[in-house]
Each structure stands twice: as C-alpha cells, then as structure tokens.
C-alpha positions, -999 to +999 in steps of 0.1 A: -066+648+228-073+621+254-065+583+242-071+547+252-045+533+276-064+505+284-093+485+275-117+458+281-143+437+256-163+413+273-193+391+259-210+370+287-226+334+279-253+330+259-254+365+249-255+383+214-243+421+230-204+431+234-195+456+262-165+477+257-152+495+286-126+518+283-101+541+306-088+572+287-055+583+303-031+566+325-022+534+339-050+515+356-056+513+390-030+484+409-042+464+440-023+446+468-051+425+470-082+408+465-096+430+494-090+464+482-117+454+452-143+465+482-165+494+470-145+501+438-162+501+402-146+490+369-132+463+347-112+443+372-083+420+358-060+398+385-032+371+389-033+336+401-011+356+430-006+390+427+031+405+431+047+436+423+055+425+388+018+412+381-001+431+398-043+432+403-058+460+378-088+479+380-093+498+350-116+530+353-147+527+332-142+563+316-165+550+287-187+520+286-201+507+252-226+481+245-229+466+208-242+442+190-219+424+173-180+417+181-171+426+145-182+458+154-158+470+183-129+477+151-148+507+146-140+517+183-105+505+194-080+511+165-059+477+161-030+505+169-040+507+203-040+473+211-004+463+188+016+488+203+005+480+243+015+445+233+047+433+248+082+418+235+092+384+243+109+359+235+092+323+228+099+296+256+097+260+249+074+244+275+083+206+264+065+174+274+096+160+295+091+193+314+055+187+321+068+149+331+096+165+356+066+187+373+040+164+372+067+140+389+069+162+418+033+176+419+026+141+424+054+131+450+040+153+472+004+145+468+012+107+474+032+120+506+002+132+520+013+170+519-016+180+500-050+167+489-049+180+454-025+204+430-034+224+396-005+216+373-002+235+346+016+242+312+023+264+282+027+268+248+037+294+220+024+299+188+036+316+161+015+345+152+004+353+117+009+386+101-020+402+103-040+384+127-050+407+154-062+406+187-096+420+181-104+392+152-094+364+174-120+383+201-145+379+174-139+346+163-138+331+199-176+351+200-184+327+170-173+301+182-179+298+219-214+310+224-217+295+261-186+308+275-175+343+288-154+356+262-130+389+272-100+410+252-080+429+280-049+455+270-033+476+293+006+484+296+011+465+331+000+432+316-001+433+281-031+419+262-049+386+272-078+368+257-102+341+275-129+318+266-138+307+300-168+290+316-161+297+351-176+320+372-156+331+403-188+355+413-215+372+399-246+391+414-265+421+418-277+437+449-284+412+478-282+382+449-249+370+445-241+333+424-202+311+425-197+276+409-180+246+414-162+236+382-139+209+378-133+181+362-131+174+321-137+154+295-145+155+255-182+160+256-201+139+243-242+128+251-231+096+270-204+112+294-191+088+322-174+108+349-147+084+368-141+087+404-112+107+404-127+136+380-156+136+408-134+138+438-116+163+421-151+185+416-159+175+450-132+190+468-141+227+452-174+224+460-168+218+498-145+249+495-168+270+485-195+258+506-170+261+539-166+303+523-196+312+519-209+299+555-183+324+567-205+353+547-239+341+544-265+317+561-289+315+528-271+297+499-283+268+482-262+243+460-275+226+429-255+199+418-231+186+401-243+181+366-222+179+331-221+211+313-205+217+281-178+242+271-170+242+239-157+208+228-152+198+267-177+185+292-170+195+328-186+187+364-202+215+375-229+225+412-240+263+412-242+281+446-268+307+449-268+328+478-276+363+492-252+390+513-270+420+533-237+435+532-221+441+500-192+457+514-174+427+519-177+415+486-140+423+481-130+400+512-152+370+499-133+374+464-101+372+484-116+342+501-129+327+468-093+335+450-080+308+439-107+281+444-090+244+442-105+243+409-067+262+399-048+261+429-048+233+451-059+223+492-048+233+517-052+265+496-021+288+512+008+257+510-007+247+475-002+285+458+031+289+470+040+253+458+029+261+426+048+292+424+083+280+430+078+243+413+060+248+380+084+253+348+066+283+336+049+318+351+013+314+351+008+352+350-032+359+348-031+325+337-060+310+366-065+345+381-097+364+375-115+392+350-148+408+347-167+438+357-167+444+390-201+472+400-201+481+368-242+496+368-243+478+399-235+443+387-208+422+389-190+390+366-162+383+373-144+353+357-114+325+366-091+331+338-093+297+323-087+289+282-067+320+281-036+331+257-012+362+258-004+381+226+026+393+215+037+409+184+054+377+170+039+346+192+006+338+214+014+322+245-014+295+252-022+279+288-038+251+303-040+228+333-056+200+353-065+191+390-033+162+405-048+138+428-028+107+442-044+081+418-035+106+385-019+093+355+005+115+341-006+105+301-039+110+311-036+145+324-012+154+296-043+147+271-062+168+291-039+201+290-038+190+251-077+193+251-080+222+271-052+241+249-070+232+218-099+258+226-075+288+218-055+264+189-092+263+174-091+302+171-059+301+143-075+279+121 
C-alpha cells in the first residue's frame, strides 16, 4: 500500500478552509534553482539559498484536500507520519553575545559603505513537550493568527517546518499576478509612529521590486506603504499589482524576487553570500519560500518568515531584522525577541 512521504497543510489569510496536499511515494522533486519552478505544479518549499544539502522541493500534489477546520487534518495525516520524518539534532545555544559579535560585523560593513542594508538573524531552541505535535501547533497557529499564511511542511530532505507569515513573495492567477513590500516592525498598536530608519528600511524593498518587475511587465501599480498588522506586530507594508502575458517566466521572476531585501540585504548577490559565511547559525528555509505553486492554476507562495523546525526533542525558532548604518544593536535585539514570540505564543 502506497504512503505519505511528504506533505503540506496550508491555510491562507483570512480564510476558514485548510488545504492538504500530499505526495504518496518517494522523495520530492529537488531544484537547482528558482528557475526550474517554470511550468511545474505542486507544493513548492525553498531555502534562503539553495545548496546540495538544502535543497528547493517541489512536492507532487498526488492528493489535494480542502477542509474546513485545521483540527480536522488528524483524521488525514497520522501524527506517525509526521514524528518519524522528523530529524535528530542536537540543541545549539544561539546566545545574546553571539547576536552582539554578528551584529558587530553586519554593522562594520554597513558603516564601511559595502552594503546599503543586511538581514541579521538568530535562533533559538525550545524544549519540546511530550506529546505536543506538529499538527496541534498547525492548528493552534490557525487560532491564533487569522491574518497570516499559516503552513505545516514534512518531507525527509528537510524535515518538518511550520510558518505563520504575512509575506507574500507572489501570488496570482492567469495574467493577474500580486508581490509586496514588507518591512519594517513594531508592536502594534492604533497610534503606530514609524521612525525613519524602519521607513528607509521598507523603502529600499520596495524600489527592489519595482526595479524586477519593470524587467517583466509594463502594467503594475504600487499602493503604499501602510501599517498592517500581524499578529501582535505592525509592519510597513505597499502591494504591487501587476499583469504577465507570459506565464512561462514566472519561474525566472521568482528567481528574481528570491530573496527580496526584506531577508537578505542590497546589493542582493554580495549581501546573501555575506550572510552565509558570517551569521552564527544556518538559516535553512529560515527566509526562503513556501506555497503552492499552479496548483488549479493558482499560485501563493510565501517568504518563510515566523517559522520553527521540529524535532523529536526541541523546536528550533527563527527571527531577524533589516541592519542599516544608524541601527542600534538593543533595539534590533528587541525586535528578533518580538518577532520570536509569534511561535513562543504557540507553547503556551
């Protein structure tokens, strides 16, 4: 009898349905790159930079359930299936003199002129209760974060992942395609006062994305930035809305889009691989991207933002924050604490 080997359970904003979809026998699909995605169909999962050890995963929508309630999806995937696709490790200590050591250097070289802006980011392990599975933390982020995109991924390459994010990377149907410009973060509250740095820092992504999408479309239209709320955050936010006569190519704008300076940093190229070899910890899908990708001819797919990994004795959370030359390092330490507290929230 044919099995799950891997599986997906989304929920997008401000909806009440689940989708399950669900690849019965062997390993999803792995990608070089952002590219390849072109014409293919499925639940797509991908790295802040893909490598041979974290590859980009399409998994093959052999079954595709919609339900309404996120309780109900333990009637579908067995908690087995998800536990034994889990991987061992070991617990690392990310400490706050570690985050002070790389926000040191982010900075140095941000002061130096080298770069315009840098995505620092951090970690941190929980210990994981017996008996709380992956599939009741899926249903309690539902509960709790009604205008966010919440998603459970398993598969053996890269374990099992949960996000409550609110940004979209891209989304569309047919000739109608939408991206956002999100950045920028603070507790939310009705009187929100953004300073300059937070809308510098939203600024630059949205003159990113507007210098893409010229290179693929001449109709978009920007709207923005307002404040939006994510669960207990408020963040700067301008939606693009634009159309493509050629869908082909949405692979190569994802490529283009991926990462946005919204997780990475400008210049986009110099900034990724500055990330890789300087931060203390492996970001993993951490700041990559998930959603489905064609799937009945629509697409939502998701920066991997307010994430965790499970494993069978911890939860590996991650967070981080836009570096610009006039950062404080307390300052954006609070904000990786506020941004972590959206999965902490989930073990209460």
């Amino acid at each position: 009898m044919n099995e799950t080997t891997a599986f997906a359970i989304y929920r997008l904003p401000h909806q009440q349905q689940c989708v399950l979809v669900d690849q019965i026998g062997g390993l999803p699909r792995e990608l070089p790159s952002c590219a390849e995605l072109c014409g293919c169909e499925g639940f797509v999962m991908a790295p802040f930079a893909p490598s041979a050890d974290c590859p980009i995963l399409l998994l093959r929508p052999d079954r595709v359930y919609t339900f309404a309630c996120a309780d109900h999806v333990k009637a579908l995937i067995p908690v087995d299936s998800v536990e034994n696709i889990e991987s061992q490790i070991e617990p690392q200590p990310f400490s706050h003199a570690d985050y002070q050591v790389d926000f040191a250097n982010f900075h140095e070289h941000l002061v130096n002129g080298e770069f315009s802006k840098l995505v620092l980011s951090r970690s941190v392990d929980i210990k994981r209760k017996p008996g709380l599975t992956a599939i009741s933390l899926f249903a309690e982020a539902c509960r709790r974060y009604p205008r966010v995109m919440v998603a459970l991924v398993s598969t053996p390459q890269a374990g099992t992942w949960l996000t409550a994010t609110p940004e979209i990377l891209l989304s569309g149907s047919g000739r109608f395609w939408q991206t956002m410009a999100l950045a920028g973060t603070m507790p939310y509250s009705d009187k929100v006062r953004w300073s300059d740095k937070n809308i510098q820092e939203q600024r630059y992504v949205a003159t990113y994305v507007t210098e893409v999408l010229e290179h693929y479309t001449s109709d978009f239209t920007e709207h923005g930035p307002r404040t939006v709320r994510a669960a207990h955050l408020a963040h700067l936010r301008s939606d693009f809305h634009f159309t493509l006569s050629n869908t082909d190519r949405v692979g190569e704008l994802i490529q283009a889009l991926h990462p946005t300076p919204a997780v990475c940093g400008l210049p986009k190229d110099e900034a990724r691989q500055f990330i890789l070899a300087n931060e203390h910890h492996d970001r993993r899908y951490y700041s990559g991207f998930m959603g489905p990708l064609s799937l009945h001819d629509t697409t939502h797919l998701y920066v991997t933002l307010r994430c965790m990994q499970l494993f069978n004795s911890h939860c590996r959370l991650y967070a981080g924050g836009g570096i610009l030359p006039e950062s404080n390092e307390q300052l954006e330490w609070q904000e990786t604490e506020a941004k972590l507290d959206t999965m902490r929230r989930l073990f209460q």
